[in-house]
N, C-alpha and C positions, 0 to 999 in steps of 0.2 A: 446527294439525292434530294429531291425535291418531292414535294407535300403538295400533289394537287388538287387533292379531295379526301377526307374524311368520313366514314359513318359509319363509326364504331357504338357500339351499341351495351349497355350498362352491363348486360349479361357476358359481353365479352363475342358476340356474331357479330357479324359487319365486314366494310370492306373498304381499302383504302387505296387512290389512283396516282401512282410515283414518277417521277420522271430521272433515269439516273443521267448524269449530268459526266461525274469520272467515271472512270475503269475500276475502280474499288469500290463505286457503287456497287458493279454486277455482284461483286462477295458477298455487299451486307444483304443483296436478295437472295441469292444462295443461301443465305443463312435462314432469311423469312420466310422462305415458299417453302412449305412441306409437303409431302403428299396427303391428300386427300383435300387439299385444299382446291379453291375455281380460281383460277388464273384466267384472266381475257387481254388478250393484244393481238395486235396485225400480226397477219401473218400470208405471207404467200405461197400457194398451193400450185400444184400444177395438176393442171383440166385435159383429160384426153377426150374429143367426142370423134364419134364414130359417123362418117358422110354413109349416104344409100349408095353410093356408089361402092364401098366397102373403104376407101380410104381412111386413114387416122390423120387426124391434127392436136397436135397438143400444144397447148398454151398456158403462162400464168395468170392467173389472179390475185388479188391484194383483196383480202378478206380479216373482219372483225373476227377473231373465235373466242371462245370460251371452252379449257379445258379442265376436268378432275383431273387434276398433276396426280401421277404415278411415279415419274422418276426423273434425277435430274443429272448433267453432266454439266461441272465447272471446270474448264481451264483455267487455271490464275495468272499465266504465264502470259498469254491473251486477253485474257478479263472478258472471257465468253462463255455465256451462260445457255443451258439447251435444255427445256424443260417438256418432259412428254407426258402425254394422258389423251385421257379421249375424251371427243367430242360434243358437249353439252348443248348446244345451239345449232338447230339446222338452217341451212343457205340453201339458196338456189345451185351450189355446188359439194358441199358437202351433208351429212348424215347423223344424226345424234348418235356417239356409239363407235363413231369411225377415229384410227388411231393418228395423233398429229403430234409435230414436234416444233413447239414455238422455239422461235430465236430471240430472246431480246436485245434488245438494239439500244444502244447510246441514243436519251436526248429523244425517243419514243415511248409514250405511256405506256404504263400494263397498270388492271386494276389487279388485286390481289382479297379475296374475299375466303376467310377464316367461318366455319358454320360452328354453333356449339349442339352435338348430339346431345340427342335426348337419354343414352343412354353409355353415355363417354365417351362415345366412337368420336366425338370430334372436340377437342378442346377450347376454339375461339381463339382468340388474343388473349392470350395470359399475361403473366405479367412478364415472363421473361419476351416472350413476343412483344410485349410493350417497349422492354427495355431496347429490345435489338432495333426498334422501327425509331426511337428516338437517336439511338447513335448514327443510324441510317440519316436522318435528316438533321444530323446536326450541322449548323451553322458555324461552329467554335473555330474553323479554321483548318480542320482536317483535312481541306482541300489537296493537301500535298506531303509527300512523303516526309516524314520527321529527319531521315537521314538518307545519305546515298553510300553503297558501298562496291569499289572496285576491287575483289578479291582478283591477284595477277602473278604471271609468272612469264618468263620466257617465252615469248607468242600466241602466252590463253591468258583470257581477260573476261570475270563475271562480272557483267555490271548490275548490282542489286538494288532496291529501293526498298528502307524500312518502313513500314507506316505503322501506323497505331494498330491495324487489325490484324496484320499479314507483312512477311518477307516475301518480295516479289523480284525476280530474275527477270529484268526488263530486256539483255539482249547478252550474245556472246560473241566474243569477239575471239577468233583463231586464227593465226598467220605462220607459216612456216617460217626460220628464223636461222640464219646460217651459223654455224658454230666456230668460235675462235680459234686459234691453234697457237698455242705457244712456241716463241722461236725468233730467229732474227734476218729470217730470208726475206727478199723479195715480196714471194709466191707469199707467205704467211701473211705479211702487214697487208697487202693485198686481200687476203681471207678477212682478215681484223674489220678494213675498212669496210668492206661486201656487208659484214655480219653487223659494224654501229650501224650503218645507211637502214639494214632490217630492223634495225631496236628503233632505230628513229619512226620508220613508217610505221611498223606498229603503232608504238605511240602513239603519231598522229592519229589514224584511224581510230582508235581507242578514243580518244580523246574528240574527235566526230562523234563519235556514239554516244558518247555521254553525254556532252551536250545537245544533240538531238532525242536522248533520252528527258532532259532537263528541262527543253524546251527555254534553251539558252540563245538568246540573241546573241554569239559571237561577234558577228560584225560590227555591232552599235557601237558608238563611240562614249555611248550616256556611262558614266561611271557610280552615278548612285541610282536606287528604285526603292520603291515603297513595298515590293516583299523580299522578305528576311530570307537570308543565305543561308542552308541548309548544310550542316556538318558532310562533308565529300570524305570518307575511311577509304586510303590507300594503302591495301594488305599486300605482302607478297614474301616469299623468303627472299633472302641477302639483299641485294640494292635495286630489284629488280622498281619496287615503288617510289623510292627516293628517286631512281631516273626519271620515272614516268610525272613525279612533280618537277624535277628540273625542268623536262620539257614543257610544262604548263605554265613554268615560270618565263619560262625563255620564248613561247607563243604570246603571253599578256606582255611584255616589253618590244616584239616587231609587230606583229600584223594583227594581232587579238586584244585591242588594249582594255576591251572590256572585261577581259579575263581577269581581270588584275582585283574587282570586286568579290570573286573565289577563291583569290590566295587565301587569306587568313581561315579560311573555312577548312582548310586542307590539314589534314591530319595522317599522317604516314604511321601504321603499325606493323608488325610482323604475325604473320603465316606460317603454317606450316609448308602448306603448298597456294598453286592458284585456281584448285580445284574448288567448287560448291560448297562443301560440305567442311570445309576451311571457316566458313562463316561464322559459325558456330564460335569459333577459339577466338575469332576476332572482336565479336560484342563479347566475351568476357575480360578482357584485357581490363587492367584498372583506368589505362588511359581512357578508352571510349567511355568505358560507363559515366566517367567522370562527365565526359562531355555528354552524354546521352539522359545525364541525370533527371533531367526535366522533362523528359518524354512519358508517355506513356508505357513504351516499350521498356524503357529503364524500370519504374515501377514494379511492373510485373515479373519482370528478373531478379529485384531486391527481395520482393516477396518467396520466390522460390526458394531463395539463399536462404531467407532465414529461414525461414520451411525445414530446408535441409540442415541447417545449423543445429534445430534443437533436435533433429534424428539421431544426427554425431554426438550429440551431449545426451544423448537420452534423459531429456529434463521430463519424461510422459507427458510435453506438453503440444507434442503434435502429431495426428493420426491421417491415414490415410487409408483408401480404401471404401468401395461403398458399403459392407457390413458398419465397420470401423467407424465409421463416421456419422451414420444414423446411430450410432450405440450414443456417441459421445453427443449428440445434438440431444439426444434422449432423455441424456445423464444432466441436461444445461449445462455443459461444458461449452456451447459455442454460442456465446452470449454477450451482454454487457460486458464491459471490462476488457476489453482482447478479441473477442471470438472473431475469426475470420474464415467465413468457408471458404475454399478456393475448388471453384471446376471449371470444367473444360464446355465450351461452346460447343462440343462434339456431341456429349450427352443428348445435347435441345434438338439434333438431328434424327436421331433415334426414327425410325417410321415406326417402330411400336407404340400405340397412343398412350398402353400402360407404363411403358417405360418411361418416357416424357415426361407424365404426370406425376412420377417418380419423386424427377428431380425437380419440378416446379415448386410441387407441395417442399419439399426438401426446401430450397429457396425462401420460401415466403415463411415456413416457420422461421427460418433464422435470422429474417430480416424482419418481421412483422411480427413476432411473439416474441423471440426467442432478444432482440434486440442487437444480435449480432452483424458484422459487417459479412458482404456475400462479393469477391470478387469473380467473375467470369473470365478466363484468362481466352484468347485466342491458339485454336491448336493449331494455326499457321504462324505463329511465334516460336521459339526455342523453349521458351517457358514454357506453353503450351504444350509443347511434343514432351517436357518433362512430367509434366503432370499426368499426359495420357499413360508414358510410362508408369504411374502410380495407379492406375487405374480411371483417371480421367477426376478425382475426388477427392481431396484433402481438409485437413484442419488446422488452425492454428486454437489453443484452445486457452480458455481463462485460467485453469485451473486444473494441474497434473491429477490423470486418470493412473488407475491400474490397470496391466493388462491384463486379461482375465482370457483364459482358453474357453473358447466358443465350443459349446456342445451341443447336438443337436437333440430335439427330442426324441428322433427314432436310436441314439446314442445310449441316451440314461433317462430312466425310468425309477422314481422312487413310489414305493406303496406297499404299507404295511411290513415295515421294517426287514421288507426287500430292495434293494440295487440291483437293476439290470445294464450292464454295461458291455458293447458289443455284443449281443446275444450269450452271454456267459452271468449266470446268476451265483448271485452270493449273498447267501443265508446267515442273518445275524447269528451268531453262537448261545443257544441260553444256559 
């Protein structure tokens, strides 16, 4: 994403004009735009006017607007972003008031302007909106996916892409696939041969796709480049992955010799199946992490682990939960020395403004008083969907708590050497 304008303002109003450049741009605006905020880009409408003759004509136009976002739909799978509200600015064709649905488009500005109410209705740039608009335009290199993975099996092939923010299922690939027959007739070797000729073409195709996923010059002959080759995970049960690198080996030595600079990147694991949700088992493997370990996405995975680790050992030194976890930030338990919040990017979507602010305030004490580390995990990661699992909030904490059962005040009642507990009273004895 690109930074084309600034003016952000001390109180946290203002507005800032982006230009997304990738397709994971459009996520990290999904993540920025909330409702209630003014979104303004092109957008095209379509104009019906009415002739005296009674006739209709309708036409488009390409029009500036400015919308109060209401509501958003992301595709990830496309990297299409569709954000609706109504109407702030009137044209010669449309109305202040009236309901439209921008599209943002690749490599097309939108301004994005955050207001601070006067009476919380609107929170500005916080800091977590600070944090998410600096990842947005970070320059570090995130240009391109940390890893590639073909999860496969006998005719179905997901081709995925990990990036630092999101697991992204860039295409599918399905071929019907003839089945073997064991035996020593004719007619069988005959099946045998029908069914490699299928494993081969799949392949190939497969092998299309990812590289037009990759935005791989196959044809070139150039054997080195100035950016760095991306870990390719070939998941599959039995040998279905080891063929499909055979075949990558045996394409980079006839007709693909550029292919031959993605051997070494190649890493063959096992699957349960070659279905989606296969993925999952494949970033845990020791092998990938191993190679994943410098990612981002690695990171955040070591973090859950240990997260979980000290659940299994019950050391009370880590809590989860949002009760749980304001008790323990409370207590300075998530502080200097260790403390690490871990939540979910899901929270900051919230359209509740109190909710939000929740977890802001939540954030800035433990990184700004409290002295603690604050990760944000992505809940289009595996980490991420663990953690929503937990509630969306966890802790790693300095220093083992007790747990203590949570009662509520309408629960127990002390005064004048009465207990009220569930509406049943009990009278000291004198």
């Amino acid at each position: 994403m690109r930074l084309i304008k600034s003016s952000i303002e001390r109180n946290g109003s203002g507005a800032v004009t982006l230009c997304p450049e990738e397709p994971e741009d459009m996520w990290h605006a999904y993540n920025l735009i909330r409702p209630g905020d003014l979104l303004r880009a092109s957008a095209v409408r379509k104009v019906t006017t009415t002739q005296d003759s009674g006739t209709t004509t309708s036409t488009r136009v390409h029009l500036m607007l400015q919308i109060r976002v209401k509501s958003l739909d992301f595709d990830p799978q496309s990297s299409q972003l569709h954000v609706s509200g109504q109407i702030m600015n009137e044209t010669q064709h449309t109305r202040v008031g009236q309901h439209h649905t921008l599209d943002l488009e690749l490599h097309r500005n939108f301004t994005l302007e955050k207001e601070v109410g006067a009476e919380g209705e609107g929170l500005g740039w916080d800091s977590v909106a600070i944090d998410m608009l600096k990842d947005a335009v970070d320059e570090g290199g995130k240009r391109r996916a940390e890893a590639v993975a073909v999860v496969m099996q006998e005719g179905l092939a997901h081709i995925c892409f990990i990036t630092q923010f999101q697991t992204i299922l860039k295409q599918k690939v399905e071929m019907s696939i003839p089945r073997k027959r064991q035996g020593g007739s004719d007619h069988d070797k005959a099946k045998a041969d029908v069914s490699g000729k299928g494993m081969a073409k799949f392949f190939q195709v497969t092998l299309d796709t990812l590289l037009r996923q990759m935005e791989f010059n196959a044809s070139s002959t150039a054997s080195t480049s100035n950016e760095p080759v991306r870990p390719i995970l070939l998941a599959s049960p039995g040998f279905v992955a080891a063929g499909f690198q055979k075949h990558i080996q045996s394409a980079a030595s006839t007709n693909m010799p550029a292919l031959k600079r993605l051997l070494p990147s190649i890493v063959v694991v096992h699957s349960a199946s070659g279905h989606l949700h296969a993925l999952s088992e494949v970033l845990q493997s020791p092998s990938v992490k191993t190679l994943l370990a410098d990612t981002k996405y690695a990171r955040e995975t070591k973090l859950m682990d240990d997260f979980m680790e000290h659940l299994r050992k019950e050391t009370n030194k880590a809590t989860y939960g949002p009760r749980e976890v304001e008790k323990a930030v409370d207590q300075g338990a998530v502080g200097r020395g260790g403390g690490v919040l871990i939540i979910s990017n899901r929270l900051f979507r919230a359209q509740d403004v109190a909710e939000r602010k929740r977890w802001v305030a939540l954030v800035d004490r433990v990184r700004d008083v409290e002295g603690g580390e604050v990760r944000v995990l992505s809940s289009d990661h595996e980490s991420g969907k663990r953690l929503d699992g937990l509630g969306g909030v966890a802790a790693l904490l300095t220093f083992p708590i007790a747990e203590e059962e949570l009662v509520s005040d309408e629960d127990e009642t002390v005064a004048d050497g009465m207990v009220t507990t569930n509406g049943q009273q009990a009278v000291e004895a004198h």
